[in-house]
C-alpha positions as CSV (number, residue, x, y, z in Angstrom):
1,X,-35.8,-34.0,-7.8
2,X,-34.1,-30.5,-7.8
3,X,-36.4,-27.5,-7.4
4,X,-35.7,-24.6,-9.5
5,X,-35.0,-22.5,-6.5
6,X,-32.7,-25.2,-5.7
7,X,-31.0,-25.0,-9.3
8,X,-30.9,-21.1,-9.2
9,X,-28.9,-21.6,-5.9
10,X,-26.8,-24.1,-7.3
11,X,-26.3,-22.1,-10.6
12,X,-25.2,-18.8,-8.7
13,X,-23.0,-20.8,-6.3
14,X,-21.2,-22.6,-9.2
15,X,-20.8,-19.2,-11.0
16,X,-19.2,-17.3,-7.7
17,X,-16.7,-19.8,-8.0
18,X,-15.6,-19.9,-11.7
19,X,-15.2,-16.1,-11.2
20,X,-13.3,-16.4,-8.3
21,X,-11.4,-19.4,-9.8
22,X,-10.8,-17.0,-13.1
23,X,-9.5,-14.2,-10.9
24,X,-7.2,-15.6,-8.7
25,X,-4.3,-15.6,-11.0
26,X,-5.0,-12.4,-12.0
27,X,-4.3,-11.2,-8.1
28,X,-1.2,-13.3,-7.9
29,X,0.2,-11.5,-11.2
30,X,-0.5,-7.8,-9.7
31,X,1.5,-9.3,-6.3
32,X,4.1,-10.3,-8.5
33,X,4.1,-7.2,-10.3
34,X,4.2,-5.5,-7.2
35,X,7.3,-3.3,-6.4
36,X,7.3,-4.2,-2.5
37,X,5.9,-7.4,-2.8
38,X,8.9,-8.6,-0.7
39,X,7.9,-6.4,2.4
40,X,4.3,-7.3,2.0
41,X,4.8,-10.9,1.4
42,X,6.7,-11.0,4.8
43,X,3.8,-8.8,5.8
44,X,1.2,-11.3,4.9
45,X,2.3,-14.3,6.9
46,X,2.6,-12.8,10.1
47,X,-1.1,-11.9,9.5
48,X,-4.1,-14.8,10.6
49,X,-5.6,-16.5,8.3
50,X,-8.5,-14.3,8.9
51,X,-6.9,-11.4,8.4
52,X,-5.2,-11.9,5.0
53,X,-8.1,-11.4,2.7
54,X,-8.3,-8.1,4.4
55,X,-4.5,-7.1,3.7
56,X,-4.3,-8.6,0.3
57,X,-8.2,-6.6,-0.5
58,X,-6.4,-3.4,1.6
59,X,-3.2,-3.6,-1.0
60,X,-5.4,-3.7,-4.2
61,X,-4.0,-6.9,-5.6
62,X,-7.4,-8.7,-5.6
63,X,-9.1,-4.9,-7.5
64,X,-9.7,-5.6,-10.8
65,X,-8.8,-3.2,-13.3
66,X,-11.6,-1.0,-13.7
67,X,-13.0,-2.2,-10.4
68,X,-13.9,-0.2,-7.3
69,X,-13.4,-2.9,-5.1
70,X,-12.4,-6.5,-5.2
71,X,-14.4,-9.4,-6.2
72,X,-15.6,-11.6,-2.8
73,X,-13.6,-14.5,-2.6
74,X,-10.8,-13.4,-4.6
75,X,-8.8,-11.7,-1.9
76,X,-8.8,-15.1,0.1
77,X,-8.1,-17.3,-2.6
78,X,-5.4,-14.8,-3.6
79,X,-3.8,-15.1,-0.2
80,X,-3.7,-18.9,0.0
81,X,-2.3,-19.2,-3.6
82,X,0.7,-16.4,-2.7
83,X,1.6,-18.2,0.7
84,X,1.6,-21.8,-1.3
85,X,4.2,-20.7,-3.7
86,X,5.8,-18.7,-1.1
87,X,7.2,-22.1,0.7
């Protein structure tokens, strides 16, 4: 038996990640679109892993359009997604 509070949880989890599913690409276009994406791709993997959701968040790729700030999550997501297709 699921609880409602349970549910809610579950619901708010599920919906985190569709956004930051929904976003991701979104971040990757703006790094492509970027004019020194070469310098900041190089940039980006001498980072740690726990600092490229700060870099990529710091650049603006994983802002929004009408955002102040970047969605939570995307930045990360963003980051793993640029390094894959960067190999």
């Amino acid at each position: 038996m699921v609880t409602s509070s349970l549910a809610e949880h579950q619901g708010k989890d599920m919906a985190k990640a569709a956004v930051v599913e929904a976003l991701t690409p979104i971040c990757v276009e703006q790094y492509l679109q970027d004019p020194n994406k070469v310098e900041r791709l190089e940039a980006l993997k001498e980072k740690s892993s726990y600092q490229r959701d700060d870099y990529v968040a710091e650049i603006g790729w994983a802002t929004m359009a009408g955002a102040e700030s970047p969605v939570r999550g995307v930045a990360d997501a963003c980051a793993k997604l640029i390094l894959e297709s960067a190999e």
